[in-house]
C-alpha positions in Angstrom: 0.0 0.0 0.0 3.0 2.6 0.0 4.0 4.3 3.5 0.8 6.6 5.3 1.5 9.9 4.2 1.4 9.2 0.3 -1.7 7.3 1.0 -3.4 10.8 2.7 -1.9 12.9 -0.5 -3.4 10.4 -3.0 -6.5 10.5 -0.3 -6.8 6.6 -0.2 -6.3 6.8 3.5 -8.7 9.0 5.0 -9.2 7.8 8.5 -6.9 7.8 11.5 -7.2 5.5 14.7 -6.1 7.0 18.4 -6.3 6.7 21.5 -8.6 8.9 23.6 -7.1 11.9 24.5 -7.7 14.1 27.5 -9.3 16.7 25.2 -10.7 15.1 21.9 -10.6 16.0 18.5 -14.0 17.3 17.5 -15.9 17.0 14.0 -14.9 20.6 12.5 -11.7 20.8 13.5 -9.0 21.8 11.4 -6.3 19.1 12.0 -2.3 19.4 10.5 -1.1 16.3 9.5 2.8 15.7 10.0 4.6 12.6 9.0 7.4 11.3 11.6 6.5 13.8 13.8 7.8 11.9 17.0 10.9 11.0 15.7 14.1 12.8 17.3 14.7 16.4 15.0 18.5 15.2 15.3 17.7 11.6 13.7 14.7 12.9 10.6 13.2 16.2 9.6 9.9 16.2 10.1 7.3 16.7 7.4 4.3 18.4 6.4 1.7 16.8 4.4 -0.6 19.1 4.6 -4.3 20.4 6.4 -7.2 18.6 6.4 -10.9 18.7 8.0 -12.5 16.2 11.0 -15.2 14.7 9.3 -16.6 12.6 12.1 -15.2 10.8 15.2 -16.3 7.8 16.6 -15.5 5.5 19.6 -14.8 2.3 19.1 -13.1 -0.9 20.7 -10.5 -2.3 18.8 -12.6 -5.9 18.4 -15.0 -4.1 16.7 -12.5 -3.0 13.8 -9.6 -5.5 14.4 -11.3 -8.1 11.2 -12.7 -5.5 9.3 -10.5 -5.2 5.9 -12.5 -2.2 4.3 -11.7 -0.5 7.7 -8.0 -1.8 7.0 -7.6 0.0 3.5 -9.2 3.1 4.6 -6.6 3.4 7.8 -3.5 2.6 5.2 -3.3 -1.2 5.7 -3.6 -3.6 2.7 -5.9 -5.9 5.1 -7.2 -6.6 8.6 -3.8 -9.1 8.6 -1.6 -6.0 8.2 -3.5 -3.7 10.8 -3.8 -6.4 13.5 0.4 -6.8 13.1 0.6 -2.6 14.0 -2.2 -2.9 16.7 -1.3 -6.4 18.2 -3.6 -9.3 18.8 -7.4 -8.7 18.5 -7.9 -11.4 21.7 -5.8 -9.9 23.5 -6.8 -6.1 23.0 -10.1 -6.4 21.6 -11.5 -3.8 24.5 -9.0 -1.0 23.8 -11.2 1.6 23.2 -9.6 3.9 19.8 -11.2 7.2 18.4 -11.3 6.9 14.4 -10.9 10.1 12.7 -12.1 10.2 9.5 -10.9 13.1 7.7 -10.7 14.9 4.5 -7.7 16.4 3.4 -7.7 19.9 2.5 -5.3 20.8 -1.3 -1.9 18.6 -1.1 1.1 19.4 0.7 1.1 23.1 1.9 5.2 22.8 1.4 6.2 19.8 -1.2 6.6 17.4 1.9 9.8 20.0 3.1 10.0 20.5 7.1 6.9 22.9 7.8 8.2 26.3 10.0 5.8 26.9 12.3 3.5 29.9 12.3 3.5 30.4 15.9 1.0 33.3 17.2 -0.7 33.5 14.0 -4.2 31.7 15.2 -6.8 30.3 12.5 -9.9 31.7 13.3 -11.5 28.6 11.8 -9.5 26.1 14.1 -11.5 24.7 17.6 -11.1 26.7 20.4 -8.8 24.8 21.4 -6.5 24.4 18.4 -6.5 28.4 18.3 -4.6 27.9 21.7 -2.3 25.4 20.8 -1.3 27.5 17.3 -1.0 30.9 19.3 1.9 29.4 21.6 5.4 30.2 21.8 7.9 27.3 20.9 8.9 25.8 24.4 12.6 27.3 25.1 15.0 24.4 25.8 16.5 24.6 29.0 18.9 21.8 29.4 19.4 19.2 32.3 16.8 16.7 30.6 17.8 12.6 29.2 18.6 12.2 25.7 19.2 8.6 24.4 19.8 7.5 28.0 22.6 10.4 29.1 21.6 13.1 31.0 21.4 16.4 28.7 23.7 19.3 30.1 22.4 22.6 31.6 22.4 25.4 29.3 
């Protein structure tokens, strides 16, 4: 099937499984989708694929997905197989409880798939409430003394 973020430019995968969060993603909200996002800055760039819409979010548990192979293609897996191999055994985890995002993605990539630069303090009036927060903060400053890769970090 080719890796998730071609999938979501070529709008084949248009749907998104994650955990609950403390304050959920709404239907409406405007939602930037980044590809490697949690991967070290030192060890990847991080890409932007581009903006795209909340259509609708649902609840589920993860037996209720974890056979379904339509659900499979339209999360980026060729098959239920596939997915069950990134979300482990449906037995085992069938009551984790997943919010599916279905979403549509808004134009292409905003920036060719080059690292995005943040527009920090620039809000979106047509973001949630609370994405207008999160898009109107200042980058946290490093301060130093933290752990990377197992060694403490120096002060600055």
């Amino acid at each position: 099937m080719g890796p998730f973020w071609k999938q979501i430019l070529e709008r084949r995968k248009t749907q998104t499984c994650r955990k609950p969060r403390k304050r959920p993603i709404r239907q409406g909200d405007r939602l930037f989708l980044y590809w490697k996002s949690r991967v070290p800055k030192d060890k990847k760039p991080i890409h932007f694929i581009g903006k795209a819409v909340c259509v609708k979010v649902e609840r589920k548990k993860y037996g209720e997905f974890a056979f379904d192979d339509e659900f499979a293609r339209r999360d980026g897996f060729r098959d239920a197989s596939e997915m069950q191999e990134w979300f482990g055994d449906p037995h085992e985890y069938a009551d984790d409880e997943y919010d599916v995002i279905l979403f549509s993605l808004l134009g292409g990539s905003a920036t060719g798939g080059k690292q995005l630069v943040p527009t920090y303090g620039i809000p979106d009036k047509r973001l949630s409430p609370f994405a207008q927060s999160i898009a109107s903060r200042e980058p946290a400053q490093k301060k130093g003394g933290g752990i990377r890769n197992g060694k403490p970090e120096p002060s600055a």
